[in-house]
Backbone as CSV, one residue per row, in Angstrom:
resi,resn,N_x,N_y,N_z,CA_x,CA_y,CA_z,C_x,C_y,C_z
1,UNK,8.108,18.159,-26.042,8.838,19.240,-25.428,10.078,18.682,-24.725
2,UNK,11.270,18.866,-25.034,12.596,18.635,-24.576,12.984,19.709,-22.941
3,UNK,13.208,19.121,-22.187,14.103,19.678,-21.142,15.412,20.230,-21.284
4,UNK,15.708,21.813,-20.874,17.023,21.491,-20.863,17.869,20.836,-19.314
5,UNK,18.949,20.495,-19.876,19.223,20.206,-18.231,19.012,21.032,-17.111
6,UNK,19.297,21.877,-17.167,18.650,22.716,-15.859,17.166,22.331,-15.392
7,UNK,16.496,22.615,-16.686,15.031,21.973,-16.128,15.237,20.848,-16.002
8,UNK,15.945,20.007,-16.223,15.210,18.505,-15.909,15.985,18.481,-14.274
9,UNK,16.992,18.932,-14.144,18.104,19.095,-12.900,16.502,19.031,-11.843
10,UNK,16.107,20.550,-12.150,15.052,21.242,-10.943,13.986,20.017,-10.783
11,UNK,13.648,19.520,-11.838,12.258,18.730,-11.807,12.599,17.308,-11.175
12,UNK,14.010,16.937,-11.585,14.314,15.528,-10.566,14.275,15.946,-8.890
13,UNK,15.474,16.822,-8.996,15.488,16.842,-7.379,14.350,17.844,-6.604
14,UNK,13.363,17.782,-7.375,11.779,18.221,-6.985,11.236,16.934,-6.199
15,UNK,11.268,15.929,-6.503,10.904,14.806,-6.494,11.512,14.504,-4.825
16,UNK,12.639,14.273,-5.109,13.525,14.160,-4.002,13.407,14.959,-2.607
17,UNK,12.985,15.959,-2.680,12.923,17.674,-1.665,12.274,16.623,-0.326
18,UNK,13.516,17.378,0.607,12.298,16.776,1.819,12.863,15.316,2.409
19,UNK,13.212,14.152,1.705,13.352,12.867,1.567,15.030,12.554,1.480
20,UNK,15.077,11.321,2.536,16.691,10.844,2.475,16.730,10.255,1.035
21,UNK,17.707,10.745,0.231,18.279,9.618,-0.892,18.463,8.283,-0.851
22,UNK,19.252,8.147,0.171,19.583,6.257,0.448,18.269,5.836,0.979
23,UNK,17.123,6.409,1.298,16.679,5.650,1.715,15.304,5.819,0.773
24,UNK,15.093,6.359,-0.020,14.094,6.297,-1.155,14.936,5.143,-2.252
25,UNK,16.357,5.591,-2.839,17.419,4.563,-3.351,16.885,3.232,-2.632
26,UNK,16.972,2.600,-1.451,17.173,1.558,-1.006,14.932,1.025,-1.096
27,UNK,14.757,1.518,-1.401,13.168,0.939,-1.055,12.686,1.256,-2.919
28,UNK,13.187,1.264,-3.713,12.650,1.315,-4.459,12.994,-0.154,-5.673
29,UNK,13.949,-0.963,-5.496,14.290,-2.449,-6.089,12.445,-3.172,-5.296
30,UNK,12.384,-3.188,-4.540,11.064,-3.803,-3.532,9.639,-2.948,-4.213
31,UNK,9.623,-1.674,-4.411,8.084,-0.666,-4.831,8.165,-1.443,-6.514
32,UNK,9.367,-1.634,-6.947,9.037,-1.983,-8.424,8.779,-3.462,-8.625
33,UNK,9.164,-4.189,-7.852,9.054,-5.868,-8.090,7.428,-6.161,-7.369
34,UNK,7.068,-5.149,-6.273,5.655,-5.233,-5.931,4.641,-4.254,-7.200
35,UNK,5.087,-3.833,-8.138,4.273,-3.437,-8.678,3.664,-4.038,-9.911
36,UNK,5.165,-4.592,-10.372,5.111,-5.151,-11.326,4.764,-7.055,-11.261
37,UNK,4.681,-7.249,-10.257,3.980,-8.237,-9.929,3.143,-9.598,-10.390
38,UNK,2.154,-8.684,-10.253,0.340,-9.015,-10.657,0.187,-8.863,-12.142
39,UNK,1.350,-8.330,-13.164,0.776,-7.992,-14.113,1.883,-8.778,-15.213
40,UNK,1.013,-9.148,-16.584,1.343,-10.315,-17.302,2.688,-9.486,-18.031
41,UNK,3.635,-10.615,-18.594,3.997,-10.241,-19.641,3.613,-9.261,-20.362
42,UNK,2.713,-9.717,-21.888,1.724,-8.738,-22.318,1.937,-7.364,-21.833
43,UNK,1.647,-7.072,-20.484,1.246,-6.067,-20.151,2.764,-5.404,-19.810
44,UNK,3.625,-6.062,-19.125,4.657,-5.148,-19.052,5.712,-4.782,-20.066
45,UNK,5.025,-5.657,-21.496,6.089,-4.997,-22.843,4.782,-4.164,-23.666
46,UNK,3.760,-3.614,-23.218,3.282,-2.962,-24.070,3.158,-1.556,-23.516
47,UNK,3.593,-1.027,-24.875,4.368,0.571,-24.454,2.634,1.378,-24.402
48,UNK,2.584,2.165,-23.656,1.445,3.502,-23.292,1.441,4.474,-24.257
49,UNK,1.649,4.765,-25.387,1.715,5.435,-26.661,3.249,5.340,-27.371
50,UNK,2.754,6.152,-28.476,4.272,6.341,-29.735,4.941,7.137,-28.473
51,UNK,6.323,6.053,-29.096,7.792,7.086,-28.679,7.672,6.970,-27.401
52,UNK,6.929,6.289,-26.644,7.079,5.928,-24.689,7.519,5.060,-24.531
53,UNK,7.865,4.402,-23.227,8.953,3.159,-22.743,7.389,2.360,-21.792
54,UNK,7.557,1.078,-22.679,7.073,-0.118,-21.977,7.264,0.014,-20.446
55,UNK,6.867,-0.803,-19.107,7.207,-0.956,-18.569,8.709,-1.969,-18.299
56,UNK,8.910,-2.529,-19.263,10.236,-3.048,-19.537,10.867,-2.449,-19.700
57,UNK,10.591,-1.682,-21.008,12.423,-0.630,-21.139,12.178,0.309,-19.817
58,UNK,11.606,0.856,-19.205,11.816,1.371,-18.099,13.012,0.516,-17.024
59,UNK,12.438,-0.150,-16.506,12.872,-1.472,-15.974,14.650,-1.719,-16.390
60,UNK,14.641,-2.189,-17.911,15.874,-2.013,-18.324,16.852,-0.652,-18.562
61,UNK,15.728,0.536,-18.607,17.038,1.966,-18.365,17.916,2.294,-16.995
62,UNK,16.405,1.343,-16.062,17.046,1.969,-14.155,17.862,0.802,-14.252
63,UNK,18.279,-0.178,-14.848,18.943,-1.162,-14.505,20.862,-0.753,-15.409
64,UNK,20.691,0.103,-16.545,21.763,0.562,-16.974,22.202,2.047,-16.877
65,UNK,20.944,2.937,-16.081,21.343,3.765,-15.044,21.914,3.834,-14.462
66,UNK,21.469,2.341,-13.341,22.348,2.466,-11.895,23.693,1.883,-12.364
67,UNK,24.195,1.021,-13.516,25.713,0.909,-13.918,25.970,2.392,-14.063
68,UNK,25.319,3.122,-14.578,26.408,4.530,-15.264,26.316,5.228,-13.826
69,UNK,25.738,5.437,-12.628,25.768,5.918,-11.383,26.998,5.252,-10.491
70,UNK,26.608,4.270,-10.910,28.117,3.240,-10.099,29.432,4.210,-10.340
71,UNK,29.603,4.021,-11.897,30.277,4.249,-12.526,30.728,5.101,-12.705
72,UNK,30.015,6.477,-12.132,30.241,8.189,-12.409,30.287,8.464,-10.597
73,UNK,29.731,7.063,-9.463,30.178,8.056,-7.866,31.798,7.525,-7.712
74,UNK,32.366,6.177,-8.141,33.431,5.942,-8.322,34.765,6.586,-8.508
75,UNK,34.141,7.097,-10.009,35.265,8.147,-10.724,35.237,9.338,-9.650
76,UNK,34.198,10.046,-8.981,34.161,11.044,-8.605,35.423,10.815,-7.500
77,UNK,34.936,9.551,-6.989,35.742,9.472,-5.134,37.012,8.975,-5.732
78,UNK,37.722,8.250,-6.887,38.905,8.283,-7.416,39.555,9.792,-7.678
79,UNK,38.779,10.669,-8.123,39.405,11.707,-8.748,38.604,12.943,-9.222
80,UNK,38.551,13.578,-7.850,37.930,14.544,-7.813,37.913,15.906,-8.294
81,UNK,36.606,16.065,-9.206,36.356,17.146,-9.961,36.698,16.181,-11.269
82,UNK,36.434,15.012,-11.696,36.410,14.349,-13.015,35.434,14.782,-13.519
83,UNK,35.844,15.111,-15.240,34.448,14.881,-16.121,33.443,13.752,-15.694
84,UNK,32.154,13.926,-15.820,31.010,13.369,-15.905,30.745,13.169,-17.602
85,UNK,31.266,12.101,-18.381,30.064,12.091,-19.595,28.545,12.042,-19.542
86,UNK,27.899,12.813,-20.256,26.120,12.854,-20.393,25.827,11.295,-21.194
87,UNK,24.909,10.857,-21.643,24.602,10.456,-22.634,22.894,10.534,-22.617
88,UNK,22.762,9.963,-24.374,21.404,10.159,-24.613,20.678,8.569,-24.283
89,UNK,20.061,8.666,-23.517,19.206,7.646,-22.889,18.289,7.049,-23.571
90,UNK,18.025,7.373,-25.207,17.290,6.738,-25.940,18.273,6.252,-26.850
91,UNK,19.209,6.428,-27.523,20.190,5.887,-27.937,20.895,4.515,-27.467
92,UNK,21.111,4.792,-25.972,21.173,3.559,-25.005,20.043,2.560,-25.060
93,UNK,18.708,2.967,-25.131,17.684,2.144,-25.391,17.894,1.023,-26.478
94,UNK,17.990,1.911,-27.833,17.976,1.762,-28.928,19.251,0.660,-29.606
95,UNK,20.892,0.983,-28.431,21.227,0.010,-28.717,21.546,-0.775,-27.973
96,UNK,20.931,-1.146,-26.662,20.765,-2.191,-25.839,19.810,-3.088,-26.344
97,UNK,18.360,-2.638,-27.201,17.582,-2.905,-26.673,16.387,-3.501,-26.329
98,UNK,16.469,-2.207,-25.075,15.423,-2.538,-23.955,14.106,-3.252,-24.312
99,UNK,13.992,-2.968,-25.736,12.516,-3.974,-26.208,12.579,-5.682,-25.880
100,UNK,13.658,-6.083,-25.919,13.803,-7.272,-25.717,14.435,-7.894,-24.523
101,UNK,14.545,-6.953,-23.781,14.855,-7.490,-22.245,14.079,-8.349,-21.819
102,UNK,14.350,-9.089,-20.617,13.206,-9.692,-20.039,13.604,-9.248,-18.886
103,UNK,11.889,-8.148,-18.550,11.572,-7.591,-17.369,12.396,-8.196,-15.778
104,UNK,11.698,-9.107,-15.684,12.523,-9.663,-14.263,13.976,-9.775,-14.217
105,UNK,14.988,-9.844,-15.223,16.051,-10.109,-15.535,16.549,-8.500,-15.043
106,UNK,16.099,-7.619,-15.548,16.500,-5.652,-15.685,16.070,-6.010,-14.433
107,UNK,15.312,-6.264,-13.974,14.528,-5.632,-12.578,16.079,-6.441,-11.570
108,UNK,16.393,-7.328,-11.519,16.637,-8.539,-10.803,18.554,-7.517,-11.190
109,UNK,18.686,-7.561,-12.369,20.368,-6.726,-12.687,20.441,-4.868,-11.764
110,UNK,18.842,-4.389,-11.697,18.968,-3.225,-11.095,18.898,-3.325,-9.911
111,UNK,18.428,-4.319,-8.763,18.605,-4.702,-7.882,20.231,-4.826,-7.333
112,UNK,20.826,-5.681,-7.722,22.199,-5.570,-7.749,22.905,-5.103,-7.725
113,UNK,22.888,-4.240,-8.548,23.919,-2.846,-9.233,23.367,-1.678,-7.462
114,UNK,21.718,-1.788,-7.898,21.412,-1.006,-6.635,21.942,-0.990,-5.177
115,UNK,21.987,-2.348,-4.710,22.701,-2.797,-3.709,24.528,-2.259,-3.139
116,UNK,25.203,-2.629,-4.346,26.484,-2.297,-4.026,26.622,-1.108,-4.300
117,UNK,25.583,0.072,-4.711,26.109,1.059,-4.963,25.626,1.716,-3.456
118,UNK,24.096,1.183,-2.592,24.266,1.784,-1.893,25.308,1.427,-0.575
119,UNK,25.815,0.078,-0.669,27.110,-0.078,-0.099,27.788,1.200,0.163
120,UNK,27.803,1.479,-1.289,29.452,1.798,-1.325,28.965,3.312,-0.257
121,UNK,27.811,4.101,-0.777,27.304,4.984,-0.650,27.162,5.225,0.935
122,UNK,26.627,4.186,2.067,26.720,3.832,2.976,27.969,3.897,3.573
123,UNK,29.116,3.911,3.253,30.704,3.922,3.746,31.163,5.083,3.948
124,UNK,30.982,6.135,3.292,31.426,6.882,2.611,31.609,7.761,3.912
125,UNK,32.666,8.794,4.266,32.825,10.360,5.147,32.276,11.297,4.852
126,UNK,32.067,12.279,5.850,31.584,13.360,5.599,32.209,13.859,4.079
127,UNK,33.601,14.001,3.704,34.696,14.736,3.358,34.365,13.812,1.727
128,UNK,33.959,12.578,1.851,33.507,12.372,0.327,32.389,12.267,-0.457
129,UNK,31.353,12.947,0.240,30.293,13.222,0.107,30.087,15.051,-0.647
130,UNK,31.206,15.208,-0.339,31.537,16.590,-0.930,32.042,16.427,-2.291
131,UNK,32.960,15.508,-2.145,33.883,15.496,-3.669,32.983,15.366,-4.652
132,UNK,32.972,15.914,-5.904,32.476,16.362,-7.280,33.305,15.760,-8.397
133,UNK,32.169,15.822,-9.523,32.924,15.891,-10.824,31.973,17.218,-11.762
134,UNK,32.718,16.871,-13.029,32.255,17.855,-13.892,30.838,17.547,-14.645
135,UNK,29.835,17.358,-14.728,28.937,16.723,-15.780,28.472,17.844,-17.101
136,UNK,29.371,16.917,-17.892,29.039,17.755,-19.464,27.792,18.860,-19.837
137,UNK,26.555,18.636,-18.664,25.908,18.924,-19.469,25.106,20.033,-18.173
138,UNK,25.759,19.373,-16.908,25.161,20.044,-15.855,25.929,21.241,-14.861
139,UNK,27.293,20.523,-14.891,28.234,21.148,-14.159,28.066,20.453,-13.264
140,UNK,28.765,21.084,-12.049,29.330,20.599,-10.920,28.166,19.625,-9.769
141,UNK,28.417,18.343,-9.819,27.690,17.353,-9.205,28.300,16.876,-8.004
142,UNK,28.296,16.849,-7.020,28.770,16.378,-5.676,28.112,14.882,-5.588
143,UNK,28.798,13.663,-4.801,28.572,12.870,-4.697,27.030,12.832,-4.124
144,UNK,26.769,13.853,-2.866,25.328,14.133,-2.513,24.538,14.485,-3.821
145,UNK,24.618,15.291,-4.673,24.215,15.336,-5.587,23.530,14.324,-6.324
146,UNK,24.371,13.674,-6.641,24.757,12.343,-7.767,23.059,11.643,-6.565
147,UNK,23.800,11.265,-5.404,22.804,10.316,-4.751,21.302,10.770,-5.169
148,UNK,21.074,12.435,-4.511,19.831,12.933,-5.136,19.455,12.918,-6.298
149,UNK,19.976,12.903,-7.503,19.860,12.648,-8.607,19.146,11.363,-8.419
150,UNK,19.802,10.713,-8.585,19.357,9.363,-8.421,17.962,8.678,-7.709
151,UNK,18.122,9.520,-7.069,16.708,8.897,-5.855,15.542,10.125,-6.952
152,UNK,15.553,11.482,-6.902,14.405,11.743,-7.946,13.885,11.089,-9.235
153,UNK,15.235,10.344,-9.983,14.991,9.315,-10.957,14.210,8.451,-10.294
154,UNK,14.592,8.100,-9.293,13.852,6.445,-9.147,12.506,6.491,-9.099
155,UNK,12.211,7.995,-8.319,10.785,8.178,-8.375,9.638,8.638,-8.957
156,UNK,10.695,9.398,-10.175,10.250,10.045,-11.586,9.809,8.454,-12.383
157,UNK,10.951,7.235,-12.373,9.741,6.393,-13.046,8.840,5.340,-11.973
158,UNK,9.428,5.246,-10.864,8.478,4.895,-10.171,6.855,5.289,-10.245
159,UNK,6.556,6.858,-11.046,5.336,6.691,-10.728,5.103,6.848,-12.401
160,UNK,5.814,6.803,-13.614,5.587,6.073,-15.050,5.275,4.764,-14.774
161,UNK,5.850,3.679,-14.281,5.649,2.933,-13.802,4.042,2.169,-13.058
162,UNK,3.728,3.247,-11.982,2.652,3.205,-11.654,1.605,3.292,-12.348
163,UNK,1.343,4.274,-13.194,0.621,4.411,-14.189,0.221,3.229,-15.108
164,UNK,1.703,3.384,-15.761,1.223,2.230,-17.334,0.766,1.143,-16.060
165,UNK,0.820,0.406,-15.109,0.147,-0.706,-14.555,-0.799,-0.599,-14.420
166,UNK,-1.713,0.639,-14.049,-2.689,1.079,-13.633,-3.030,1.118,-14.846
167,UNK,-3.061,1.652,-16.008,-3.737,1.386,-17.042,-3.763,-0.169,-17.472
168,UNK,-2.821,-0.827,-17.347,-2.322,-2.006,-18.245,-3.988,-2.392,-17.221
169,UNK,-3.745,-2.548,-16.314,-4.875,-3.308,-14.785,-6.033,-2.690,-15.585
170,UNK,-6.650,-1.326,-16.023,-8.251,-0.830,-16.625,-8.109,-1.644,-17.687
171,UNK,-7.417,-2.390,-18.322,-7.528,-2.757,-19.922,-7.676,-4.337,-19.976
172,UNK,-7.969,-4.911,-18.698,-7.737,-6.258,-19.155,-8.390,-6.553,-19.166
């Protein structure tokens, strides 16, 4: 069953309701390196059924996520009301990929990326926290936006994440 954006819009920042962005954003590089931990190789490239993401390609999507987040609060605070391009996130998989990452490497690049974005995010005025762009697929995203976005992602696979470990942990 496919989402359209609207639904997937409602179901991320479901996640989010309630909760600071920067500060779910900022604690979640630490919930994934403690989770992923304890558990082997093996276990974090073997995918939980057909057509699902390993705990690696997970790992490696939040890690070329948070580039395209960088990359889309930037444009916004350069030039406000910019298009947002969408893209398809399995395509990105497919030609990055994410099958052959090595886990700590994505984890260790999303860390990073995570960091200076919440820098930047951290700086920021009232007055650019407002500014927007266009997103192809959603419409109008405010930099608050964008942040919430972001933080319901983290916790949408934060708990995929949880899972496949929790299984990978019943199976050994």
């Amino acid at each position: 069953m496919t989402e359209t954006p609207q639904q997937y819009t409602k179901r991320i920042l479901s996640y989010v309701a309630g909760r600071k962005p920067l500060a779910v954003q900022a604690a979640t590089p630490k919930k994934l390196a403690r989770m992923i931990a304890p558990l082997t190789r093996a276990q974090l490239c073997r995918r939980p059924g057909p057509g699902k993401w390993s705990i690696r390609e997970i790992l490696s999507h939040l890690a070329e996520a948070e580039l395209v987040g960088g990359y889309r609060l930037r444009m916004i605070l350069s030039t406000n009301r910019t298009p947002i391009q969408a893209y398809d996130q399995n395509v990105w998989a497919k030609n990055s990929n994410y099958a052959a990452w090595d886990p700590h490497e994505a984890i260790e690049l999303f860390s990073t990326l995570r960091a200076a974005n919440l820098k930047l995010m951290k700086s920021l005025s009232r007055a650019q926290w407002k500014k927007y762009g266009i997103h192809a697929e959603r419409g109008k995203e405010t930099v608050l936006r964008v942040a919430q976005m972001y933080a319901g992602h983290d916790i949408n696979h934060l708990e995929q994440v949880r899972r496949i470990a929790a299984e990978a942990r019943r199976k050994k």
